[in-house]
N, C-alpha and C positions, 0 to 999 in steps of 0.2 A: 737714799734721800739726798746727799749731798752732791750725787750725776744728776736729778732731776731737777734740781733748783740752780746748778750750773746751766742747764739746757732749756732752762723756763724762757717763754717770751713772754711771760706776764711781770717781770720784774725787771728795769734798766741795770743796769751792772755794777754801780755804786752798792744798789741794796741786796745783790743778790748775793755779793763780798757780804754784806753784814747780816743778813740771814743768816745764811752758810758759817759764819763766826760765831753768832747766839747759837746755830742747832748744832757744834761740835762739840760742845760743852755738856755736861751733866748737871750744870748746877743754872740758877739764874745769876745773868750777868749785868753787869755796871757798866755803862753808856762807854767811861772810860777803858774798858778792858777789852772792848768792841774798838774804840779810838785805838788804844795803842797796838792790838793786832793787825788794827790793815792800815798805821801808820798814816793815820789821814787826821784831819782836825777838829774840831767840836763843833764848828757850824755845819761840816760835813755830813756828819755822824750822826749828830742830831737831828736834821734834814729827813735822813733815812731813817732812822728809827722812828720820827711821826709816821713818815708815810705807810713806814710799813706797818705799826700799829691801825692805821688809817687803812687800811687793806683790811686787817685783821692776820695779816702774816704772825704777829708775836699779842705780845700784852705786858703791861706791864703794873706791879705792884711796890710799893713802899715799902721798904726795910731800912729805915734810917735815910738812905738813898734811895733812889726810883731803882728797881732794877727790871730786867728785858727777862721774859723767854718766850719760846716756840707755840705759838699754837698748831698743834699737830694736826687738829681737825682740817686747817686751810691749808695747811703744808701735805695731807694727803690728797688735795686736788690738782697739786704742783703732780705729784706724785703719780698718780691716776694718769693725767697728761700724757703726762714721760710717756708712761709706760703703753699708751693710746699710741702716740708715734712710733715706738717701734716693732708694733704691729706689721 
């Protein structure tokens, strides 16, 4: 999963760091946990995690804070992709 969303051309490369940072995780994540692993800033961060909710790459629900995860439905078209190309 985490070669095929490296290798996507459907994602610019800010967000495909912060995919790749929500879909390593097992748990749902906090915008900041996302900031502080690819050491970037919160307009940054924030930027990508609309769009990629706006994609429908992730989702996000309220638990006290907003938090981020995977929608794996859209993340196996990344997926699919890939796996299309190296045919």
């Amino acid at each position: 999963m985490i070669e095929a969303i490296q290798n996507t051309d459907l994602l610019p490369p800010k967000q495909k760091l912060a995919l790749k940072a929500i879909c390593e995780v097992q748990h749902p994540v906090y915008a900041k946990e996302v900031e502080q692993k690819l050491n970037s800033t919160t307009p940054q961060i924030s930027f990508c995690l609309k769009a990629l909710m706006q994609r429908g790459f992730i989702t996000r629900e309220k638990e006290g804070k907003y938090v981020y995860k995977p929608n794996y439905e859209r993340i196996d078209d990344i997926i699919k992709r890939y796996n299309d190309t190296k045919k």
